[in-house]
C-alpha positions in Angstrom: 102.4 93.8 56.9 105.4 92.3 58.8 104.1 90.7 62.5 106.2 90.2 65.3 106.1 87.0 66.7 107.9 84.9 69.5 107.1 81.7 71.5 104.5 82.3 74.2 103.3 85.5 72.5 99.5 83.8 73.1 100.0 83.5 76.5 100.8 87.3 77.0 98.4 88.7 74.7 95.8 86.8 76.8 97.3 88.0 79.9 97.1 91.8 78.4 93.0 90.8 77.8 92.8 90.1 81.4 93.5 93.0 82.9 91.0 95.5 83.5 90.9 99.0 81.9 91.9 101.5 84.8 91.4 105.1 85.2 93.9 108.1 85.9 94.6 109.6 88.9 95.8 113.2 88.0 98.4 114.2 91.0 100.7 117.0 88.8 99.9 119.5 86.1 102.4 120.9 84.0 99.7 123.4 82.7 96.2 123.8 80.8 96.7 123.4 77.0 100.3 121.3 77.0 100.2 118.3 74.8 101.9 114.8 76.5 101.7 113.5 80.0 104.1 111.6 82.0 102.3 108.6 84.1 104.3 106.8 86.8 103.5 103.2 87.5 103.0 100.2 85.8 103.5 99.9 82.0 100.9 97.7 81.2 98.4 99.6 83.8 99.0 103.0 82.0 98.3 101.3 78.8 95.2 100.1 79.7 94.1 103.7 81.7 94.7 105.6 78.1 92.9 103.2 75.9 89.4 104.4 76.5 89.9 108.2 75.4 93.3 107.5 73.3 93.1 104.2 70.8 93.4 105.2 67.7 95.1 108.4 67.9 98.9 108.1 70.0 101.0 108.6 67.8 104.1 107.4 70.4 104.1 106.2 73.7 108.3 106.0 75.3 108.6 103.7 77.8 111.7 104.5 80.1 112.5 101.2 81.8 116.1 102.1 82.2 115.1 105.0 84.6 112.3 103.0 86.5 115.2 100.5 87.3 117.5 103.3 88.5 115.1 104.0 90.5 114.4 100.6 91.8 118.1 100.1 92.4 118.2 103.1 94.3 115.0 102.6 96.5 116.8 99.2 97.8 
């Protein structure tokens, strides 16, 4: 199986193990029974908050960085 690699790949994957697992805070509904969410904040935050109740079974996660930049730009 083909393995992505780049130099100081250890150093982040350490850095992922680090950081603690963090739960939800559901703000918005878009409805009982809909299938997705949409989580504002920190990429590798949110990653960490759905690993308990979802590893094993996403079958995509899209991360919009181009948006959270807008944003960013905008906010300044």
């Amino acid at each position: 199986m083909p393995r992505l690699e780049w130099i100081g790949k250890e150093k982040v994957v350490n850095h992922v193990k680090e950081v603690p697992f963090h739960v939800l805070e559901r703000k918005y509904s878009f409805g009982e029974g809909k299938d997705g969410m949409v989580i504002h904040g920190d990429n590798l935050l949110a990653l960490k908050s759905l690993l308990p109740e979802y590893e094993g079974r996403v079958k995509c996660i899209y991360i919009d960085i181009l948006t959270a930049r807008l944003i960013q730009s905008v906010a300044a």
